[in-house]
C-alpha positions in Angstrom: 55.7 -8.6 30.7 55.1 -4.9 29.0 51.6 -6.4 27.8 50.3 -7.1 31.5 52.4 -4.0 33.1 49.8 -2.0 30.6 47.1 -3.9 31.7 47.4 -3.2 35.8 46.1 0.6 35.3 43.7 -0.5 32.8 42.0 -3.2 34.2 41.9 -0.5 37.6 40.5 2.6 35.2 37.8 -0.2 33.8 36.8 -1.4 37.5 36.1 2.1 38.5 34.6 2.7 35.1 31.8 -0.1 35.7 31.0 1.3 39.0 30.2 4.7 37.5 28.1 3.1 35.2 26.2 1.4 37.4 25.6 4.3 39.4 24.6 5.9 36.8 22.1 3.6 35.8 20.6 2.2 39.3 20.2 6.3 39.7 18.3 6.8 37.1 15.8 3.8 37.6 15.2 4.6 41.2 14.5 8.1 39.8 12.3 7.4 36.6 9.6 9.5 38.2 11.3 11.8 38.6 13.2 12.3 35.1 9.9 11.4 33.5 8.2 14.5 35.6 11.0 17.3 35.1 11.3 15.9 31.0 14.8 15.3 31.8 15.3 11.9 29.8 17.8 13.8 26.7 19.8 15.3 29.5 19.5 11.6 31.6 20.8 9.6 28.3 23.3 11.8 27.6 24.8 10.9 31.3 24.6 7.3 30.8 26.3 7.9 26.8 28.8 9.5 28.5 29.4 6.7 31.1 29.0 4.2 28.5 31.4 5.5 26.3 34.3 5.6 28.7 33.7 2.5 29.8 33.7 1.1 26.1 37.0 2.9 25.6 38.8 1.5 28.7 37.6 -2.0 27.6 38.3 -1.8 24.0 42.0 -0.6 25.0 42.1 -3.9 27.4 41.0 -6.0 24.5 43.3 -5.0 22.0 46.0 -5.8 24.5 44.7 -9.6 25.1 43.8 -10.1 21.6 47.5 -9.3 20.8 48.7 -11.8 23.4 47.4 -14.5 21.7 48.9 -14.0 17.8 52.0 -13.3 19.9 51.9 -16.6 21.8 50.7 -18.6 18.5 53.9 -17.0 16.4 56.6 -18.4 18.3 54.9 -22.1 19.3 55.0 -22.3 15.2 58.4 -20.8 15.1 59.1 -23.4 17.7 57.8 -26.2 15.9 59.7 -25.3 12.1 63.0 -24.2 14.0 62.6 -27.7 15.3 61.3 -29.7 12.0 64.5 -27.9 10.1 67.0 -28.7 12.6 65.6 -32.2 13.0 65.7 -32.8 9.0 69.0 -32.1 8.9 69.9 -34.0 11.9 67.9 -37.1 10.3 69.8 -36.7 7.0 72.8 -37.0 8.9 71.7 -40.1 10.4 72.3 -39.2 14.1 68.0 -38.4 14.7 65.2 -40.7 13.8 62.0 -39.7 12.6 60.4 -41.2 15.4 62.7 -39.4 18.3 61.8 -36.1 16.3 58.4 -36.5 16.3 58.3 -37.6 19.8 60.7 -34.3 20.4 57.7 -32.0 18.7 55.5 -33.8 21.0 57.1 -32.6 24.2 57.8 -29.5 23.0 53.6 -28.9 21.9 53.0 -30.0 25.5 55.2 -27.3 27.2 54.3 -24.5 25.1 50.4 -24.9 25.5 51.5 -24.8 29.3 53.2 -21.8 28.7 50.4 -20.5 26.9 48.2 -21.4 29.3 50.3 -19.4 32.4 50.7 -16.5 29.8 46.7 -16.2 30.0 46.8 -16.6 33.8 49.2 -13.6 33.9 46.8 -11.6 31.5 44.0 -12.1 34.4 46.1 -11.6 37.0 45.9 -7.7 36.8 42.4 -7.5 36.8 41.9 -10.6 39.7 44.2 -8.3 41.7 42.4 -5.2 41.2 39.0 -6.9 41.7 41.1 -8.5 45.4 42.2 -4.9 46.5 38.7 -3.3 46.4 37.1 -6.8 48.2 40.0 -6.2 51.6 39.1 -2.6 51.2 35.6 -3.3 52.3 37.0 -6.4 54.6 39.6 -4.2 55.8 37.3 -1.5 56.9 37.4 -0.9 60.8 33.6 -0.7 62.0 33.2 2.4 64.1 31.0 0.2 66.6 32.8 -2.5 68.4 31.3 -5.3 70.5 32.8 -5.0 74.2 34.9 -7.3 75.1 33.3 -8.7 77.8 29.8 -7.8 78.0 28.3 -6.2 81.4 26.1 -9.2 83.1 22.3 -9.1 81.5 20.0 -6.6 83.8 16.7 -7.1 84.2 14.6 -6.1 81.6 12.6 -2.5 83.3 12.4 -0.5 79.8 14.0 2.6 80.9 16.3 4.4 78.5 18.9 7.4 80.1 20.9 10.0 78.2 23.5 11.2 80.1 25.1 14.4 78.7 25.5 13.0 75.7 27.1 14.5 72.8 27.3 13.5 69.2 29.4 14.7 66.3 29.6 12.7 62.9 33.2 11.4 61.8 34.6 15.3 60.0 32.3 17.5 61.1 33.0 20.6 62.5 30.1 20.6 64.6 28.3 18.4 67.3 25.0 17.0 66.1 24.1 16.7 69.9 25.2 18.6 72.6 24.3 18.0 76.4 21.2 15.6 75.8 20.0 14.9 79.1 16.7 13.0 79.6 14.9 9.4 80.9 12.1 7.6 79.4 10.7 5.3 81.5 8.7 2.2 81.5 5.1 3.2 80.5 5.2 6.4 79.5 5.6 7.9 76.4 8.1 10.6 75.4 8.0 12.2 72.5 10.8 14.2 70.7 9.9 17.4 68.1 12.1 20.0 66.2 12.7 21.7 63.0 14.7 19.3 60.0 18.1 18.5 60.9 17.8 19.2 64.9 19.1 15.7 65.6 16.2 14.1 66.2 16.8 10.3 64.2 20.5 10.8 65.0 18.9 10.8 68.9 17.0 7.9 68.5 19.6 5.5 66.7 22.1 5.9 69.5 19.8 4.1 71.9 20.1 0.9 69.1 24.0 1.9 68.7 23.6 2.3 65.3 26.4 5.1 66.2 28.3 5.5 69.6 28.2 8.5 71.1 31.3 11.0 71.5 30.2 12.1 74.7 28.6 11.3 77.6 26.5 7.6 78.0 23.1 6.1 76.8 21.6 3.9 79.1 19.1 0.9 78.9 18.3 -0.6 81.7 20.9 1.2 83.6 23.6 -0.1 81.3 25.5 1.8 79.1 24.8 0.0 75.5 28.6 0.5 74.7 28.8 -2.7 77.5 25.8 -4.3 76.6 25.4 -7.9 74.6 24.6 -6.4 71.1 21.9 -9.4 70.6 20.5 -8.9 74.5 20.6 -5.1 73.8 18.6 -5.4 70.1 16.4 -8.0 71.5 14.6 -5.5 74.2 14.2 -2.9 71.6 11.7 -2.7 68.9 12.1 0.1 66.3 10.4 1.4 63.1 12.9 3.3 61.0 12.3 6.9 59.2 12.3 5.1 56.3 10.9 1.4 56.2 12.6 -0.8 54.2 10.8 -3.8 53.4 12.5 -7.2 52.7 11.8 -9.3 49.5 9.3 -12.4 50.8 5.8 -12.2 52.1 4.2 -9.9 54.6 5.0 -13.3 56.9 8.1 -13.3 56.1 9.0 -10.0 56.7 7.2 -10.2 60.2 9.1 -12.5 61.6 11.7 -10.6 61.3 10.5 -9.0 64.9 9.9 -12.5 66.0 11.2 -15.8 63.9 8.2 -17.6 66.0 5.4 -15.8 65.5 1.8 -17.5 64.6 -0.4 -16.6 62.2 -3.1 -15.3 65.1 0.2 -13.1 66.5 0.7 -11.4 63.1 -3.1 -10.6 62.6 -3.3 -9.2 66.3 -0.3 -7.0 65.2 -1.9 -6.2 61.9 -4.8 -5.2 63.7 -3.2 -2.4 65.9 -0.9 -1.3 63.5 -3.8 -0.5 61.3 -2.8 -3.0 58.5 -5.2 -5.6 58.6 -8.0 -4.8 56.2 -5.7 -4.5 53.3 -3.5 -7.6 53.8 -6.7 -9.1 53.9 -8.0 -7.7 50.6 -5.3 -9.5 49.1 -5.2 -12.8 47.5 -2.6 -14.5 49.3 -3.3 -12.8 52.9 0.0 -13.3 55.0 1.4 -14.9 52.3 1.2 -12.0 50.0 4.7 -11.5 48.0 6.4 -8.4 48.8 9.2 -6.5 46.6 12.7 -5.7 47.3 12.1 -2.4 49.6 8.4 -2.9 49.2 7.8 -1.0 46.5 4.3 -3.2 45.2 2.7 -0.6 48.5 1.7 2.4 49.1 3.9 4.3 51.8 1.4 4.4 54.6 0.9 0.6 53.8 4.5 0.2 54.3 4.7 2.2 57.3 2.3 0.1 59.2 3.5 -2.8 58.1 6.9 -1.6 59.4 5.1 -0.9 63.0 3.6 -4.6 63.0 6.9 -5.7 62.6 8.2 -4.0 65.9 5.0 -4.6 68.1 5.1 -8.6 67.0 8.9 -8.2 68.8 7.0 -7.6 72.0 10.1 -5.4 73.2 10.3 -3.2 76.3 11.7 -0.2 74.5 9.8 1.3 71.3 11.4 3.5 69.0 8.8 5.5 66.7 11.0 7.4 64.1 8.7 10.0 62.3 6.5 6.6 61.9 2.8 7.8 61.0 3.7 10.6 58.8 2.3 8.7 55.5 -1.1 8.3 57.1 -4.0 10.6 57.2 -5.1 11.8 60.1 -7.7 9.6 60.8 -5.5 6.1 60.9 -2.7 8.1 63.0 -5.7 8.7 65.7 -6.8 5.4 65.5 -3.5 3.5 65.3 -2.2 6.0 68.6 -5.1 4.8 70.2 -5.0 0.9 69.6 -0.7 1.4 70.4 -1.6 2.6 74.1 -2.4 -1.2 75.4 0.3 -2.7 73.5 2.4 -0.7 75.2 1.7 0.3 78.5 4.5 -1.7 80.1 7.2 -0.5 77.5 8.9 3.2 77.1 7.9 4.6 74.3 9.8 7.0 72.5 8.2 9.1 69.4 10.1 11.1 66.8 7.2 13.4 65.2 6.3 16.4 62.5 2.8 16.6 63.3 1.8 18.0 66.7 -1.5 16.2 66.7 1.0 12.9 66.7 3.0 13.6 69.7 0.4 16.0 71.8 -0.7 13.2 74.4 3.3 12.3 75.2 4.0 12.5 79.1 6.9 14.4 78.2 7.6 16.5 74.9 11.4 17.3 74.5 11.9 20.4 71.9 15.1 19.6 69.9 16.3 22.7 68.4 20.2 23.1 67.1 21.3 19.9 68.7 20.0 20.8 72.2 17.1 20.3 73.8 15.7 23.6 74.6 12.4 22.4 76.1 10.6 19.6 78.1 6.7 19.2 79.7 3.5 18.6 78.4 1.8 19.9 75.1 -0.3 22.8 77.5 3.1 23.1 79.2 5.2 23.8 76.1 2.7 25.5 74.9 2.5 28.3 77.7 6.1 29.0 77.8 8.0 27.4 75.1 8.5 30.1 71.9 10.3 27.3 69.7 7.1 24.7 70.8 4.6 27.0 69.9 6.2 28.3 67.3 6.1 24.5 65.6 2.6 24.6 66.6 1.6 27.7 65.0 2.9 26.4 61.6 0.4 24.0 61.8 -3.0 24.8 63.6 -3.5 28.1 65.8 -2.9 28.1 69.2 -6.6 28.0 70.1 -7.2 25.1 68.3 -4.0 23.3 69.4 -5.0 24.5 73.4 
């Protein structure tokens, strides 16, 4: 009992112990580049010594307390066996014990201390199952901070408008609102496009229309239903998005397709390669659609990703189109062309674009100017451009006003 009271905060030091470890290392793999480029390896191995080493520590302490079970355990079935065979003998010179009852006596008694032996190892585990169970219902246990209405609002036709009704946004302990008072409406066919410094809000924006996070204020609308009543699966199915960052799944560039649509043909894919820029080098490859693809999609090249990303969310065929920062991997030449082959596709969707680069978002119908949290412009590029000092500002950093006019 003092054995496996020991091992409780042990077994919950090593767990803990193992997970810095492994942070440790998946850090520095992911960031090889980057050690290798700053000659930070010495400084890098000494990290994951000192990870190492605690974690060797913690386990060899463990060890030496289940090695020590197990002499422990052996010293008294043995004891049990010659306390036995002495009292026996005696009891068989006597004449009131045969050998064969004794024997049969040393049998039992074998078979109830190897079950004792074997419980006395289930209790040795039994601290470390139990610390391994309380970190699994932590993550069970975890409330999600978007919950599925009750009972949906009835399906609405599908118009592609999106609506932000004063909507406000602050993230779980922060002193401030990321959004404050975003009103706006993109509608079906027209593109709007949303610019401003880093950390304006703009992806916090655009993830609230997929309710990747519910709003703390106010209501965003698709449709002209607020997505905190919406069907998630009717409300994700008339939305196709592209991500800041594209995360490839591990498969083929088929595979990870049909993510946007289970059903889609090999002509449906191309077509979707084609405007998305991406079919001349999934052609230069060996296996075509069928081309493997690594975890995250690390065998390409980030623009290669990025339009691969953007094929995924036009082969959805959705009437909502969420651009996040999308095209800023490519050169300038494939954003104009891939701009220009996305009007068609979309013409009957609302297209919303988070961008960097004015030359990206320029021909919007309607630029919204993020700046703090707040939108503190809307209109056209030449618009903007007249009266806006945050607009032209952005613009200035980037090309002179003439050239930008």
């Amino acid at each position: 009992v003092v054995l496996i009271t020991l091992m409780g905060p042990l077994f919950t030091k090593m767990q803990r112990r193992i997970d810095n470890l492994n942070r440790v290392l998946r850090e520095q793999i992911t960031g090889i580049r980057v050690v290798r480029a700053f000659v930070r390896e010495r400084h890098e191995s000494k990290g994951f010594d000192v990870a190492n080493s605690e974690l060797v520590d913690t386990t060899t302490k463990v060890g030496r307390l289940m090695a020590s079970m197990f002499p422990f355990v052996g010293f008294v079935m043995n004891l049990s066996t010659v306390g036995v065979m002495w009292f026996g003998a005696q009891r068989i010179a006597d004449g009131h014990l045969e050998i064969g009852q004794l024997t049969a006596f040393i049998a039992y008694l074998m078979q109830i201390l190897i079950s004792v032996m074997m419980t006395t190892m289930l209790m040795v585990m039994a601290p470390r199952a139990a610390v391994c169970a309380d970190r699994i219902m932590e993550v069970l246990e975890t409330e999600s901070s978007v919950v599925d209405p009750a009972t949906p609002a009835p399906t609405p036709e599908a118009t592609g408008s999106v609506e932000f009704r004063d909507v406000t946004f602050a993230y779980p302990g922060a002193e401030e609102p990321v959004l404050k008072n975003i009103n706006f409406t993109a509608h079906a066919g027209r593109t709007t496009a949303i610019i401003g410094s880093t950390g304006s809000g703009k992806s916090t924006l655009v993830n609230l229309i997929p309710r990747l996070f519910d709003v703390t204020g106010g209501q965003v609308l698709v449709d002209g239903v607020d997505v905190r009543e919406f069907d998630p699966d009717q409300l994700w199915a008339r939305i196709g998005i592209v991500p800041q960052k594209p995360y490839l799944f591990t498969g083929s560039v088929a595979s990870n397709l049909r993510y946007g649509d289970p059903d889609a043909t090999d002509e449906s894919m191309w077509h979707a390669l084609t405007v998305a820029q991406a079919e001349d080098f999934v052609r230069e490859k060996d296996g075509e659609l069928e081309t493997d693809v690594a975890q995250g999609g690390t065998n390409v090249s980030g623009g290669q990703r990025q339009r691969l990303a953007i094929a995924r969310a036009l082969i959805k065929q959705a009437q909502v189109y969420i651009f996040d920062d999308s095209f800023s991997a490519l050169d300038v030449a494939t954003d104009a062309r891939l701009r220009a082959a996305l009007q068609p596709e979309t013409e009957d969707a609302a297209v919303i674009i988070v961008g960097q680069r004015v030359a990206t978002i320029r021909a919007a119908d309607e630029i919204l100017v993020l700046e703090d949290g707040e939108i503190v412009g809307r209109g056209t590029h030449d618009e903007l451009l007249a009266d806006n000092e945050t607009y032209q500002e952005i613009v200035e950093s980037q090309l002179s006003v003439e050239a930008a006019a």
